[in-house]
C-alpha positions as CSV (number, residue, x, y, z in Angstrom):
1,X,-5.4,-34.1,-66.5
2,X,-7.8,-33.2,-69.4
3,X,-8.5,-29.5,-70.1
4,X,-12.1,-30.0,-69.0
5,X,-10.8,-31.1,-65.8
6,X,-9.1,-28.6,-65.5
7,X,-11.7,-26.0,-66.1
8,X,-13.7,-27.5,-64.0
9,X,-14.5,-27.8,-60.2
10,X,-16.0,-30.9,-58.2
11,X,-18.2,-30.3,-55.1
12,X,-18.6,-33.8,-52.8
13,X,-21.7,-33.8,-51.2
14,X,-21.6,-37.4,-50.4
15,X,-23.3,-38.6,-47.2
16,X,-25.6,-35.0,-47.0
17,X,-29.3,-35.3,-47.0
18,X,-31.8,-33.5,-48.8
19,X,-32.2,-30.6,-49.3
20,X,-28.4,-29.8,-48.7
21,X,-27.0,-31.1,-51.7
22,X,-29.3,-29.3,-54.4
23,X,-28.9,-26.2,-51.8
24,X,-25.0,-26.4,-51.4
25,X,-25.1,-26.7,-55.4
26,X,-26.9,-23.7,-55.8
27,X,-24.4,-21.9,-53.6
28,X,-21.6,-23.4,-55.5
29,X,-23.2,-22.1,-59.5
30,X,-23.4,-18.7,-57.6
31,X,-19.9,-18.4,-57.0
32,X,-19.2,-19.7,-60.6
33,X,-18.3,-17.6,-63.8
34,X,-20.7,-18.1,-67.2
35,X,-19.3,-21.1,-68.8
36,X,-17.7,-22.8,-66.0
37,X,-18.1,-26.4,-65.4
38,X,-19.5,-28.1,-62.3
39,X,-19.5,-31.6,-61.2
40,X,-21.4,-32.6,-57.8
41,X,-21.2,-36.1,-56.0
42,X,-24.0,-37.3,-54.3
43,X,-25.6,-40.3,-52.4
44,X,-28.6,-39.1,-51.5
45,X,-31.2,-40.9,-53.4
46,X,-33.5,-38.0,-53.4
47,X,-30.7,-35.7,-55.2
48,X,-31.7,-37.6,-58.6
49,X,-34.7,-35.3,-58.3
50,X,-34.0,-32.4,-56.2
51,X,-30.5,-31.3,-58.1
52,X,-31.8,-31.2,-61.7
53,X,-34.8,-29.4,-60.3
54,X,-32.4,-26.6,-58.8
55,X,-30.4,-26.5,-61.7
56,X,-33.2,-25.9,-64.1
57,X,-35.3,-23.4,-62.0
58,X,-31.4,-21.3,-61.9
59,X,-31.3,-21.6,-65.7
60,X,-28.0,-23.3,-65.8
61,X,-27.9,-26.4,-67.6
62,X,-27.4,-29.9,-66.9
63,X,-25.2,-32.0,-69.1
64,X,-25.7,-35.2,-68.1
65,X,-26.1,-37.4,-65.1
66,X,-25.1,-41.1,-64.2
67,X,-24.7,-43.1,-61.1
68,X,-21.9,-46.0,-59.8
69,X,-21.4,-47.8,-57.1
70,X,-24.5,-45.3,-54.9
71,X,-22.8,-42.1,-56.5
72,X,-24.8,-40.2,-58.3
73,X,-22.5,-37.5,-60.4
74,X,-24.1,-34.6,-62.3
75,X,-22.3,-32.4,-64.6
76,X,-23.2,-29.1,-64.8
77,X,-22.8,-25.7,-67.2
78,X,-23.3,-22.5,-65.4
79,X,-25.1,-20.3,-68.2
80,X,-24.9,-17.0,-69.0
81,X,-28.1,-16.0,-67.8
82,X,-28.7,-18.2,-65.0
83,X,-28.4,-14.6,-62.6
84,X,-31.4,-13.5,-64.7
85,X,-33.7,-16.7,-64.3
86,X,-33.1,-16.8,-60.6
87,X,-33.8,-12.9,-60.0
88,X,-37.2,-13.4,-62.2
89,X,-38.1,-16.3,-59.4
C-alpha cells in the first residue's frame, strides 16, 4: 500500500444517479480533516459535471479526474478553508 493510499479514503458511488453522487461527496469532504484525500467512483455520466461543480462551489480542490471501463474516478483535496467557502454560499 502506498502512503497516499493510505491517507486516503475511497467512496463508491457506482450505479447512483444524479444528484446523489456529487451530494454523498459533499457529505463525505464534510466529515474530512484539511488535507485529507478523497477518491469517489462513479458511473453516472452526469457526475463528470455535477462532482467538479460541488467540489469547487465547497472550495476543496480537485486533483485530477479520469475514466475506464464506465468509471469515472476523481481525486479530491479537502482544503483548509473549504468550511469558509461553503458557509459564504
Amino acid at each position: 500500500m502506498t502512503t497516499e493510499a493510505a491517507h486516503s479514503t475511497t467512496l463508491d458511488l457506482k450505479g447512483l444517479k444524479c444528484p446523489l453522487p456529487a451530494l454523498r461527496t459533499l457529505k463525505a469532504l464534510r466529515a474530512m480533516a484539511p488535507g485529507a484525500m478523497l477518491i469517489v467512483e462513479c458511473t453516472d455520466p452526469m457526475s463528470a459535471i455535477d462532482v467538479p461543480n460541488c467540489v469547487r462551489e465547497n472550495g476543496d480542490t480537485l486533483e485530477s479526474r479520469s475514466e475506464d471501463g464506465g468509471v469515472l474516478r476523481f481525486r479530491i483535496r479537502r482544503n483548509a478553508d473549504s468550511e469558509l467557502a461553503a458557509a459564504r454560499g
